[in-house]
Structures are given as C-alpha cells and as structure tokens.
KOLSELUM-365071 format. One record per residue (C-alpha): x, y, z; residue in three letters. Coordinates in steps of 0.2 Angstrom, whole numbers, plus 5000, padded with zeros to 4 digits. Example, Ala and Ser with C-alpha at 12.3 -4.5 7.8 and 13.67 -1.06 7.14 Angstrom:
% KOLSELUM-365071
506249785039ala;506849955036ser;
This chain:
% KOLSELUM-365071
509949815066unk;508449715058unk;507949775041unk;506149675043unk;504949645028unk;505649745013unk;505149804997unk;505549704981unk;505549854969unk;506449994979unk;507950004986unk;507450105001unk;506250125013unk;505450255029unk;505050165045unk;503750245054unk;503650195071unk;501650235075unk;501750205093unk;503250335097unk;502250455088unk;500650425101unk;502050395114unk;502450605108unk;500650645107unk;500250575124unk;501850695132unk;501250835124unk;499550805129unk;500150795146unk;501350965146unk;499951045138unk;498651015149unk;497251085152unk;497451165136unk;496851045121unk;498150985108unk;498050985089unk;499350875081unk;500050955065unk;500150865053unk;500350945037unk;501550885024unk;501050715023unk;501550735043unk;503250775042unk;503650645026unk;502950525040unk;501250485033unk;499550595033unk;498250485039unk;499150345048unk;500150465059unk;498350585063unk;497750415068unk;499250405077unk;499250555086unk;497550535090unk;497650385097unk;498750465108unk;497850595114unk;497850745103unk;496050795099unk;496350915082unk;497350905066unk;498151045058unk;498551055042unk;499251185029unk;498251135014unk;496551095006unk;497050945001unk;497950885016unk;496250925024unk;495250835011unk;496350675012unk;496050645032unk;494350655027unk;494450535013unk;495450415025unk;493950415037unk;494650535050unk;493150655055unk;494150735071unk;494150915069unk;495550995056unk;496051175054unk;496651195038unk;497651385035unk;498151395020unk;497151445006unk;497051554992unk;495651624982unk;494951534969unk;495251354977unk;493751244980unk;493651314997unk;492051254998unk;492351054998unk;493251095013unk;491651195022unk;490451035016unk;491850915025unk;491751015039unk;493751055039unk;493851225050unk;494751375038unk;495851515044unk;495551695037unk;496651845038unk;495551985031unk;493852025030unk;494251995012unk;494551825015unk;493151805027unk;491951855013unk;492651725002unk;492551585015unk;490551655019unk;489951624999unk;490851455002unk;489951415015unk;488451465003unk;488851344992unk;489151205001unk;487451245011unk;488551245026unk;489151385040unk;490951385038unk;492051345056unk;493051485055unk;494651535064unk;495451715063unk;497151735064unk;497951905069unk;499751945065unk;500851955082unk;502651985076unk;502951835063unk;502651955050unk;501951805039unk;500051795040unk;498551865050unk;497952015050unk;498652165056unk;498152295070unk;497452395059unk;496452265050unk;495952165064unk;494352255068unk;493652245050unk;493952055049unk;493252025065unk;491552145061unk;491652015042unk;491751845054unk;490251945065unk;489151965049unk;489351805042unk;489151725061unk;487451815059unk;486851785040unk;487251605045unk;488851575036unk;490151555050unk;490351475067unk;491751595076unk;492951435083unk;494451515086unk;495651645086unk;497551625084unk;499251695077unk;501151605078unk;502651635086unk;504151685078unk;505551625091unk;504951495103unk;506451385099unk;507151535110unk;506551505127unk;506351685135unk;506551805120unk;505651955123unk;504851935107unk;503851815115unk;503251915127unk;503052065116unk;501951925103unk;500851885119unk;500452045122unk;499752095105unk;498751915103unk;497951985120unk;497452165111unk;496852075097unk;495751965109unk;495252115119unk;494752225103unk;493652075096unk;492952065112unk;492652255112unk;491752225095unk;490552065103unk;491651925097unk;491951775108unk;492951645102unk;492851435109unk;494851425107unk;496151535108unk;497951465098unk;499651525098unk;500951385104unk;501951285093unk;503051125102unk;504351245107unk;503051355118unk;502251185124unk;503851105129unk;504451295137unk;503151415143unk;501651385149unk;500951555148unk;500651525129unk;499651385128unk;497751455131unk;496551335125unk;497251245113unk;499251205105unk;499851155087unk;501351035093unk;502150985074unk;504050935078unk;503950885095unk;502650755088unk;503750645078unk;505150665091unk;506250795086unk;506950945095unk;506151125092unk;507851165094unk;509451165101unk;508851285116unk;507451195121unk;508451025122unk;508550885114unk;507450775109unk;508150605122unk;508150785136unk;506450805131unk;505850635132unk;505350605113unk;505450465102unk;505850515087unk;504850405076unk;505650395057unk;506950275052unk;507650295033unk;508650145030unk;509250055014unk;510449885008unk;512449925000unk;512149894982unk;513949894979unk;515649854989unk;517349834980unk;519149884984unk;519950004978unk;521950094977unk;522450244984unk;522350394975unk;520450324970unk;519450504967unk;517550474972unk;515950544963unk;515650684954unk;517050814954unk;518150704963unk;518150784980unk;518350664989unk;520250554984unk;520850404994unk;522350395004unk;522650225005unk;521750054997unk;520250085004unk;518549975004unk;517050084998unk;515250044998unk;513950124986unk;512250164995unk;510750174980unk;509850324989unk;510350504983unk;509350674981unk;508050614973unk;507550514989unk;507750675001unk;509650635003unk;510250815005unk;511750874992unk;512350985007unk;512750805016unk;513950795004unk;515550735013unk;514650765031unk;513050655032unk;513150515045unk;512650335042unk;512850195049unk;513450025041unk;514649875044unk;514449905063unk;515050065064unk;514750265059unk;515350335044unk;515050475033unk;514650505016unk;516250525005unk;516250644990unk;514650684982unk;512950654983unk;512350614968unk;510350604961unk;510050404966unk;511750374976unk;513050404985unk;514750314991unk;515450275009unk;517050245014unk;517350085025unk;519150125032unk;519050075049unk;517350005052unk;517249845064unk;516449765048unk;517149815033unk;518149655029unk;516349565032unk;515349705023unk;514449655009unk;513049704994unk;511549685003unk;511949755022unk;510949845028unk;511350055030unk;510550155041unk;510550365037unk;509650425053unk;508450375064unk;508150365086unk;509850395094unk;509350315109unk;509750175096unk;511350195091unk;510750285073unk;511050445067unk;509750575071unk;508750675060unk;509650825069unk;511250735068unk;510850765049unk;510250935050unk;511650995060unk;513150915046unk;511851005033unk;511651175040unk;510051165041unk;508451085052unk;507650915056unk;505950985050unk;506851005034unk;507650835035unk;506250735037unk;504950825025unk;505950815013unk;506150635010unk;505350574994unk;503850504993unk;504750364979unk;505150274995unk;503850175002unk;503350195021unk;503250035032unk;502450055048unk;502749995065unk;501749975080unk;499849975083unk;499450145087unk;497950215078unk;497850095064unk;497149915064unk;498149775058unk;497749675042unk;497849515038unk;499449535028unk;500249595043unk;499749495057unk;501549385054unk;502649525054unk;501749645067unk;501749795058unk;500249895052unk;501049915035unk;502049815026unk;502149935009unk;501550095002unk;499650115008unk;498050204998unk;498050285016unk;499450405009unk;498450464996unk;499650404982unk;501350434981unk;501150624975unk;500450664993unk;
C-alpha cells in the first residue's frame, strides 16, 4: 500500500480517486439510458469533495448536479461549474434569490413556496427554473394529493407573470434498496396521478424525476427523463439487496488512510482505552492509530471497525476515543516489523484488499452513506486521477490533481 505524497501537519488523509467516480458516472449513464443523469452531489459529495467530484462526474457523463443546499448550489457556481444544479432544500427567509441570479434550478412543495421562489426571481430580475415535487409515499417532502393542484396552478401563474420556467416534476422513493417492494409500485403510480392532474391543469414539464441509484441499478420503469444517482456514484452499494458494489460493477472511489503514531509492548492483563473494555490476554504488541471521532471514526466501531496494518486485517480494540484509537497486532504477518509511521488503511476499494466503507457500515450498524459523509473535513482530500480537473504544476511529479486541501472545497467548513 503506497501512502503517496502526504500532509505535513495532519495525521490523516481521504484519497479521492476522481477517475472511479467518472468510471461510476459513465455506468450509470449507460443503465440509465435514455434517460439523463444528474449526479448528486450534496454534502460536499458524500465527504468526497463538492466541486472536484461534479467535475468528476461530469466528465463522466452525467449532465446535472443535485444538491441539498443553497450553498452547495452557490459553491459549484463559485468553482466555475455552470452545468445545471437542482438544489431542494430551502427554507423561507434564505437568499433564495442568489440562487435564481446563478441560475441554480429550486424545488417547491406548495404553492406557498412557489410564491416565495416567484418574488425571488423578482429580485434577482430572473425567471426562476423551477421543479415541483409531489409526495409519493416517502412522507418527507412534496406536496400532497390534496395540495398538488394549487401548487401546480402558483408554478402556472408565475410561468405566466414571467417568474418561473416549469423544468421538472419529481418526488423520491422510499425503498428502492428493496428491489420489487410494492411500494414501489404503489409510489409510481401516484407520481403518474400527479403528472396526469398537472397535465389536467395545462402543466407540461421538460423532465420528469423519481429514481435514486437503487431504481437506476434495479427498475427501469422508474427512471423517466432524468435519475439522481448519489451512492452508486462514488461506488457504494444502495444496499445489500441490490448487490454489492464489486456485483454492480462500481469503484468505490474514497480511501481514508493514516500512519501508526505509536507501537509498544505490552503484558497481559493490559486494559485498552477508555473504560477498559477491551484487556489483553497475553503480551500483546499494540499500535495507537491518531484518527478517532472527531475525523468521522465512528464510536459505534468501537471493538468492530476493520483496518488494515502490518500486512494483515485487524480491528479496533477497546474504544474509540475523540483523536485516536488502539489496534491490537496479535497475529499479523507484520507486527514484529510494525513500526511508528506504517501506514493504516480504515476502508477503502475491496477489490484491493481494504476494508469497505460497507465493511464499516455493516460492523457499525449503520450505512456507507453515513460512513463516508461523515468523515471530517479536518482531514485534507488528496486527489487521484485526471477526471474532470486539470493538473497543476505542483502535481505534474506525483500525478495527482491534488496534493492537499484545495480552495475548490470551499474551505474546510464545507
């Protein structure tokens, strides 16, 4: 395992590999087909990166961004990326009307929210691009059956004071990751009644969205005009029953990796961080890994979370704590040879030997979505591969598009 080019004032880092996430975009591109594909990108995509991995995915194939935020929306603007982003999650108040003047597309749920979006568009001396999203069965947003109509007759008065473009219509699925739940069918039919009563009322629509990766990868009576692929794009499963992510022919495409800080010897009987729930049985050679909660670690991989160091896999052993945690070596091809500085891998592609982000999610209880989003952005992202993103001059000796934390991110708050 080659750690490459490293940062000199953290003691981790997240390798992004850019061309698996085109390598993703461009299969998805191709299952979706004809239908066009917007790569979701929101949360800094996945912990990945905002505007390196749009670029990314763009390169690859996918046409739109999708985004949760007004800022996310903003900051692919800001980084130079004028494809066309949805952005569905706003709340009145906001300067939705920064987003209208960037031409970002906005998602409304009500004819309340239409209005809103319409003196936005006002203000910024702009129609809005507007997409109306009509509750299927997730029970989250959109509008209901009931208040459908009136938000479609708000998007019709605004289309004809000059305030909106009418882009699309959409809604989401609630169990996709469940390939042939009726609930599927049973969502598809009331996103067809909603598209039917707008119709009724004079709206036509240029795109029509309702699958996420599982319904891309799984059904292709879901996939209309367009698809927001968002887990499948950097190479993790939807879930276990649509198959894994090697069976589905994905990359995934983040590494988090680290050096030992710390190897010693200890007695048995040696209790290991915090509350001691973890004791040796024997002298027992343990290594002290500098990344803990704070960097996205999950506490819940406490005793479970896979790594892999001194030439072998191991787990974590007791707690783990805010900035570390401690592995134990026992049995590891190199654990006489290990020393402070080796490199630790925590997950990464499995066709490689690593861990898995699902590996993680699985010994956590919990998802690979969650495991990746949530790494911190206090470790820098180094970037691999050319998709999307020239190389400067700083990386032509390395080969990689990044060598450190970028202004592309949009600072480390992002």
């Amino acid at each position: 395992m080659s750690g490459g080019r490293w940062h000199e004032h953290w003691t981790g880092q997240v390798v992004v590999d850019l061309d698996a996430i085109a390598a993703n975009a461009a299969l998805l591109v191709e299952r979706a087909a004809p239908a066009a594909v917007m790569a979701v990108v929101k949360a800094d995509a996945y912990g990945h990166g905002l505007v390196p991995v749009a670029r990314a995915a763009l390169a690859g194939g996918a046409t739109w961004l999708g985004v949760a935020q007004l800022a996310e929306a903003l900051a692919l603007r800001a980084g130079g990326v004028d494809a066309p982003v949805l952005c569905w999650l706003w709340a009145p108040g906001q300067d939705v009307a920064a987003a209208v003047a960037a031409g970002v597309d906005l998602s409304a749920s009500s004819a309340d929210a239409v209005e809103v979006l319409a003196d936005a568009a006002r203000a910024a001396g702009r129609p809005v691009r507007l997409h109306l999203e009509a509750e299927t069965g997730m029970g989250r947003g959109g509008a209901t059956a009931a208040g459908w109509p009136d938000a479609v007759r708000a998007a019709l008065r605004a289309r004809a004071d000059g305030t909106a473009e009418l882009v699309g219509a959409w809604s989401h699925l609630a169990r996709a990751d469940e390939p042939g739940h009726p609930s599927l069918a049973r969502q598809r039919e009331a996103f067809e009644r909603a598209l039917e009563v707008a119709e009724d009322l004079g709206a036509t629509f240029a795109v029509r969205h309702l699958a996420n990766s599982a319904a891309v990868l799984t059904d292709p009576g879901l996939r209309y005009d367009l698809v927001r692929p968002g887990i499948a794009l950097y190479g993790l499963s939807p879930g276990d029953g649509v198959g894994s992510s090697e069976q589905l022919g994905l990359r995934p495409a983040m590494s988090v990796r680290t050096r030992l800080a710390l190897v010693k010897d200890v007695e048995a009987g040696q209790g290991v961080s915090y509350g001691h729930t973890y004791t040796t049985d024997r002298p027992t050679r343990l290594a002290l890994v500098p990344l803990g909660y704070a960097d996205g670690v999950p506490r819940a991989a406490s005793g479970v979370g896979p790594v892999v160091v001194a030439g072998g896999r191991t787990t974590v052993a007791g707690r783990v704590c805010m900035d570390q945690f401690v592995v134990d070596l026992s049995g590891l091809p190199g654990a006489e040879r290990a020393a402070a500085g080796d490199l630790v891998e925590l997950f990464g592609d499995g066709a490689l030997g690593a861990p898995t982000a699902d590996d993680w999610a699985r010994a956590c209880g919990t998802i690979g979505y969650e495991v990746v989003a949530r790494v911190s952005a206090r470790l820098p992202r180094r970037y691999t591969g050319s998709a999307g993103a020239p190389a400067t001059d700083d990386d032509q000796d390395t080969g990689q598009t990044t060598g450190h934390e970028t202004s592309e991110q949009g600072g480390p708050g992002l």
